[in-house]
N, C-alpha and C positions, 0 to 999 in steps of 0.2 A: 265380837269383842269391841266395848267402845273405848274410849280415852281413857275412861273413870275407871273401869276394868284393868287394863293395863298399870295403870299409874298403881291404883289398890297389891295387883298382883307385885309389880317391880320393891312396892314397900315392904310389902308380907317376907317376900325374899330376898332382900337387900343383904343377907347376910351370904347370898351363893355368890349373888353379884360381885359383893366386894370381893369374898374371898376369891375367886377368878379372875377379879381384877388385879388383885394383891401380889397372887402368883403371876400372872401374865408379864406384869412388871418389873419383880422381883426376879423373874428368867430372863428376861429382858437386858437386865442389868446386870447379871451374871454371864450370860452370855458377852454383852459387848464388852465385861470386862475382859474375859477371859478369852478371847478371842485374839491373835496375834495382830498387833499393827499393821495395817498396810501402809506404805508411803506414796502417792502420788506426785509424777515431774511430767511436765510439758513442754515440747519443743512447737515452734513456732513455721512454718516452713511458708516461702511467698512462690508460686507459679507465674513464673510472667511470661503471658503470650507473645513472643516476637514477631515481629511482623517482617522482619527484613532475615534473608540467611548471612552465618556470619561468614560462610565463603565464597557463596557467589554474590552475594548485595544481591541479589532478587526480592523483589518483595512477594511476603506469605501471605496467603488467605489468614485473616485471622479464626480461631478456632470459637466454635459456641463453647459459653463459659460453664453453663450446666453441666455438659456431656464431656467437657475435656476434662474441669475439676473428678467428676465420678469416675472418669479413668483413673487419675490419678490416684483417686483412694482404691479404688480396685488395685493398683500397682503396691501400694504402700501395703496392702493387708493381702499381700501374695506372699504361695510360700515360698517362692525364690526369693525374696526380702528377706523373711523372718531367717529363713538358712544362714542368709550373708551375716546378719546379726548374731547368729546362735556361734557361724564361727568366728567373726571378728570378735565378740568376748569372752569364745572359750569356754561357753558356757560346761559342753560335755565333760569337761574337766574335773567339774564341781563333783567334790563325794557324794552330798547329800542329792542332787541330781540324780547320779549314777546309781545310788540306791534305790529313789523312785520309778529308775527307769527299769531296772531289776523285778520289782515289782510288781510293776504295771507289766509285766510278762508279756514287754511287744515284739515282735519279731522282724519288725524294722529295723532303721536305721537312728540311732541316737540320736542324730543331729535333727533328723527329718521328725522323730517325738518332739523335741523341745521347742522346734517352730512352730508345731502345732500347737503345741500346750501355751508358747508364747500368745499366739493369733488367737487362742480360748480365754485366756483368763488375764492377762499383761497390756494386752491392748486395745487402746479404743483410739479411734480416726475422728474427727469431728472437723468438718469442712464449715467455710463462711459462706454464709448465705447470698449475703450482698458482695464480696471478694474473690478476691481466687487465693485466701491464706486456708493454711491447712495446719488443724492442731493435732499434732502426736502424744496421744496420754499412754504413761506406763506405770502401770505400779507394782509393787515387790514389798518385800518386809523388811528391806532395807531399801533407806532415802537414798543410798549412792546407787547402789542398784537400779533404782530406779530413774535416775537420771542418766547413767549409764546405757540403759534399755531405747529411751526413750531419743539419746543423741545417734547412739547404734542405726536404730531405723530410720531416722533421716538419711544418715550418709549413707548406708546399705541402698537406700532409695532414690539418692543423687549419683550412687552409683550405676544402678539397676535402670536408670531412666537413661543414662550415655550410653548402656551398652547398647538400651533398645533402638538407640540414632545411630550406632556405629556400625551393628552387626549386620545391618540390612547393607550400607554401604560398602561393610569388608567383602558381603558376598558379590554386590555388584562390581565392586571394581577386582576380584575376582576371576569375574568373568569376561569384563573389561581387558586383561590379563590375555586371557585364552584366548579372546577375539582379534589381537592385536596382530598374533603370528600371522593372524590369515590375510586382514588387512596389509599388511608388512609385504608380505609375498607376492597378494594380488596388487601394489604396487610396483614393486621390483618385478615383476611379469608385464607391466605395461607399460616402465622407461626403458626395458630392455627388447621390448620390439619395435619401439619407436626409433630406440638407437640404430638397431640393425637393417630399418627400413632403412634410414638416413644415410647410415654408409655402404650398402647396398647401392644405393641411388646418386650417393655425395650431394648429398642433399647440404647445406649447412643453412642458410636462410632462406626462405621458401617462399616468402613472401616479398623481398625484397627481389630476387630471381624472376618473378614470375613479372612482378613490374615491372622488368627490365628489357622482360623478354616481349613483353603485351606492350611496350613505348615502343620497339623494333618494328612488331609488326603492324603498328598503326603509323609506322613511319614510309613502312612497305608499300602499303597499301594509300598512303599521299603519292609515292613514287610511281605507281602503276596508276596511278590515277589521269598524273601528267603528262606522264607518258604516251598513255592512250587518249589525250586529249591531242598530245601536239603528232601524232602517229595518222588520228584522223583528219588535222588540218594538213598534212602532205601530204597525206591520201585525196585527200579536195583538191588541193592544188597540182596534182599530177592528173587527178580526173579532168582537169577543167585544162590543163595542157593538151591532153589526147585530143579531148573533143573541140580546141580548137584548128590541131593539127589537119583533124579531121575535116574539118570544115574548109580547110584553106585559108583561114585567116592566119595572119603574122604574128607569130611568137614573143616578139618584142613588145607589144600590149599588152605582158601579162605584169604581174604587180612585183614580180622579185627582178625582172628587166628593169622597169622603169627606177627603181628601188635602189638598182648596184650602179656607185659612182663611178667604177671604171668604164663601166659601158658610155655610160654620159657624156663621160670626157672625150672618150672614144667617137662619141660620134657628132660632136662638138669639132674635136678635128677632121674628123671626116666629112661635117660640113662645109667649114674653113676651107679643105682643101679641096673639096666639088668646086668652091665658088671660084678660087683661084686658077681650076683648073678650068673654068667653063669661060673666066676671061680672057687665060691666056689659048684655050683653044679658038679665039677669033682674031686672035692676032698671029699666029704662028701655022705653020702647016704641021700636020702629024707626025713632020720624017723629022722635026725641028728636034735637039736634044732636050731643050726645057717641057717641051710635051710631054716626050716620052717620059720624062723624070717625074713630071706633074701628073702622069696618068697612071706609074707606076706607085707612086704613093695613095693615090687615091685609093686606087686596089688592094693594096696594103694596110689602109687602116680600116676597109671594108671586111678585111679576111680576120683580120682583130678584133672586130665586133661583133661577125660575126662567131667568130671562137669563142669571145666569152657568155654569148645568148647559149650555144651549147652546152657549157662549163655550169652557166647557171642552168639550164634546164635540167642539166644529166645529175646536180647536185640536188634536186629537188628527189630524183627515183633514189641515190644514193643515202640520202636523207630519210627516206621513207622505208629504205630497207633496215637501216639502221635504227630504225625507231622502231619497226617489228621487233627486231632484233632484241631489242633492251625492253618492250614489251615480253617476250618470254622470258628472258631471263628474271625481270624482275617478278614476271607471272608465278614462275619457278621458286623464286627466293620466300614470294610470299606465301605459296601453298608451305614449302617445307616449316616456313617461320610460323607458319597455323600450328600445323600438326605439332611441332614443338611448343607451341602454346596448349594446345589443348593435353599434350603429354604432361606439359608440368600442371595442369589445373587438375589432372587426372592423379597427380602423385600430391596436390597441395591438399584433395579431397581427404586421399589416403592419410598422409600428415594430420590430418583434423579429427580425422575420426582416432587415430592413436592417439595424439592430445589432448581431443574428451577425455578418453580412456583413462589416461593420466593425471590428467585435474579431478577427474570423478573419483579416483583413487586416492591420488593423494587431499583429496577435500573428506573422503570416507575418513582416513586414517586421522587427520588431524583431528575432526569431530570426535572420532573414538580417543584418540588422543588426549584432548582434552577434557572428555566424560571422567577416560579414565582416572586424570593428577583428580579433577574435582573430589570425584568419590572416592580416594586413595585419601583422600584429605580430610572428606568426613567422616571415614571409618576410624582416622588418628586425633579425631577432634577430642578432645579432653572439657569442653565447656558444656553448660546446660544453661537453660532457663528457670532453672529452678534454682534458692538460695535459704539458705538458714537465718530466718529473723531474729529467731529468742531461743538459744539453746539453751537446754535441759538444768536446771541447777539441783543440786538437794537439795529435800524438801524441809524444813524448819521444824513442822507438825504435820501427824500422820493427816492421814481422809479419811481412812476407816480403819476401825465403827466408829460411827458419829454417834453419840450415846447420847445426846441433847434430842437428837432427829430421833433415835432409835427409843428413846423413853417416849419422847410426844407419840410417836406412832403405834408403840405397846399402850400407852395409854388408852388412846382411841381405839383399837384392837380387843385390850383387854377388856374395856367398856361395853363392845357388840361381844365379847364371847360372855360375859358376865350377863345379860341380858339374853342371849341365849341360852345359858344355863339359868337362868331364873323362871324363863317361859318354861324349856321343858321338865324343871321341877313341878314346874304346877299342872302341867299335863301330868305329869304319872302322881302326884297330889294333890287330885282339885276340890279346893274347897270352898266351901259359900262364904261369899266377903261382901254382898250386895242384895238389894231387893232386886238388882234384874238376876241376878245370879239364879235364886230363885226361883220367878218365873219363868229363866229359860231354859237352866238343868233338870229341876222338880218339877216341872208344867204346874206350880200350884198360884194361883192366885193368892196376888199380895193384898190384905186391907187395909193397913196400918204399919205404917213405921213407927216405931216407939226408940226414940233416941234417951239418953241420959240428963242432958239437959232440958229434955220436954217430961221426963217423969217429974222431977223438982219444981216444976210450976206449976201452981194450980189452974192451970189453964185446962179443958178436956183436949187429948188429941184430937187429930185431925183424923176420919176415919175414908178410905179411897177404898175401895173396890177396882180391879182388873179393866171395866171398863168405866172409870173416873166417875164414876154415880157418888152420890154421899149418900 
């Protein structure tokens, strides 16, 4: 079939056409009259990603705006939404509801049909491309209705989005809850053995004690130091006494002689009085009284000197015993003032390790502590990120049927069903309207066209033959 064919065929039956188009039309328009109003309302909704939380100040990841906005309409067109909606307006209420619900012979729950039937035919979600705004369409056969529906599902939705931040939180702090006895306990379990060590032991500052005790015995241990410094210089100087006893040499050479002034004076006088005695024994005979007098002093302050060469030597072994002496003792003071040292490093040990115990505990407990107020805080948080831009109004003029849109489109509708019924009229009627018609239905060769306007002329036709020969 060429052009010519078609256009020929469409004129021959312009009368199926129209008449199909006529009707297509005409239903068209009976239909969108008769058809009950809808009314269309839009609520407006902004999602704003926070970046900071509002009770710790932490700042958030912010979220990809694709995948969070598509949450969100996922949340919006759930049926725990639509539910919240169905019963914050009561809808189950409505008679003519309840009749459809009657009807529709479901064996559910009321509420859980109308959220369905809401989320089927009531609602449409329409998110921003370039934003994160979100538009809620509702429609009804009533305008208030429908603004009604359409504000329902926002707040249903700003509600349904705090429970999803809070109920995670209620559980964890919860649990927080539960975990706190034990925290509580295993504290009170490690200041009450620390206590019991301490008055067990009377402990009360351990580290100031231990200072006290560790200054003593470094005090000790200066004392035993000196001691056995000045213990071996009397020990020297009694060594060096024997060995010069021993040799025969005079006592009075040694350094604590020469050293002690009474000795000196001593023998200062007992110079004085050799010389006196060595003059007057050339002038007097021996039986003379002043001899005897002069010789009995001389001896006498010889017997003095040497008493006190004695006095000091025997002070030098008496000295050295005595420095043994105060060398064990303070030997003794120092071992015992060890071992008390090393007692209380050994209980300052013990104290440290129950003081971990305690700080670890009570560090455990605050951290749960504080987990806990946190998330006891989010679970009672009442705010969101999300806010109502443009609620719902009624709507002025319905949306549907648009009978301007619904005529253009019966129009063009009616136009290809009209055209289809023109074509398969002439299939089940086909008649010859062409010289190709002719030669392609009859296989007869065409020679001549003879039109009406070429009879009227006296001109001869034109005569063709199948294969253009004349």
């Amino acid at each position: 079939m060429n052009f010519q064919q078609f256009i020929n065929i469409l004129w021959s039956r312009k009368s199926v056409a129209l008449s199909v188009l006529m009707v297509t039309v005409i239903t068209t328009l009976v239909l969108s009259l008769l058809l009950p109003k809808q009314y269309l309302a839009t609520t407006s909704i902004v999602v704003d990603q926070r970046s900071v939380d509002p009770v710790t100040g932490l700042t958030l990841p912010v979220q990809l705006m694709p995948g969070y906005i598509a949450t969100q309409v996922d949340v919006i067109s759930s049926h725990n939404v639509a539910r919240k909606v169905v019963e914050k307006l009561k809808l189950s209420e409505d008679p003519q509801i309840q009749e459809d619900f009657a009807k529709a012979k479901s064996t559910g729950n009321i509420n859980d049909w109308i959220a369905d039937l809401l989320l089927k035919k009531n609602l449409d979600i329409r998110p921003s491309r370039e934003s994160n705004q979100i538009q809620i369409d509702a429609t009804s056969i009533d305008p208030q209705s429908a603004a009604n529906i359409a504000n329902a599902f926002a707040e249903a939705y700003i509600q349904t989005s705090i429970e999803l931040q809070s109920q995670p939180a209620k559980l964890t702090a919860d649990w927080f809850d539960s975990q706190m006895a034990t925290l509580r306990e295993h504290l009170e379990h490690a200041q009450s053995v620390l206590s019991t060590y301490q008055q067990q032991h009377g402990i009360v500052a351990t580290d100031n004690r231990l200072d006290l005790e560790s200054s003593r015995l470094s005090e000790l241990s200066r004392q035993l130091l000196e001691s056995q410094v000045q213990t071996s210089e009397l020990q020297s100087r009694k060594d060096l006494l024997t060995t010069t006893i021993k040799q025969g040499g005079s006592s009075e050479a040694l350094q604590e002689v020469l050293n002690n002034p009474l000795i000196q004076a001593l023998k200062s006088e007992l110079a004085r009085a050799e010389a006196s005695f060595a003059e007057l024994s050339k002038r007097v005979d021996i039986n003379h009284p002043q001899y005897k007098q002069a010789k009995a002093e001389v001896n006498s302050l010889r017997q003095k000197t040497q008493s006190e060469i004695k006095m000091v030597l025997s002070s030098i072994t008496s000295g050295l015993a005595s420095s043994n002496q105060r060398d064990r003792i303070v030997a003794n003071a120092l071992a015992e003032q060890k071992a008390k040292v090393l007692h209380l490093k050994k209980q300052h040990d013990e104290i440290a390790v129950y003081n971990r115990e305690v700080e670890n505990a009570q560090r455990a407990y605050d951290a749960a502590m504080q987990r806990a107020v946190q998330t006891r805080m989010e679970s009672e948080i009442s705010q969101t990120n999300i806010a109502v831009l443009n609620p719902a109004l009624a709507p002025q003029k319905h949306a549907k049927p648009k009978v301007l849109l619904n005529m253009i489109l019966s129009i063009f509708l009616g136009g290809m069903l009209g055209v289809g019924a023109a074509l398969l009229t002439e299939i089940m009627d086909r008649r010859v309207r062409s010289a190709f018609d002719i030669s392609e239905l009859l296989a007869i060769p065409v020679f001549a066209i003879v039109s009406t306007s070429a009879s009227k002329s006296p001109r001869m036709p034109h005569l063709f033959n199948r294969d253009n020969t004349k």
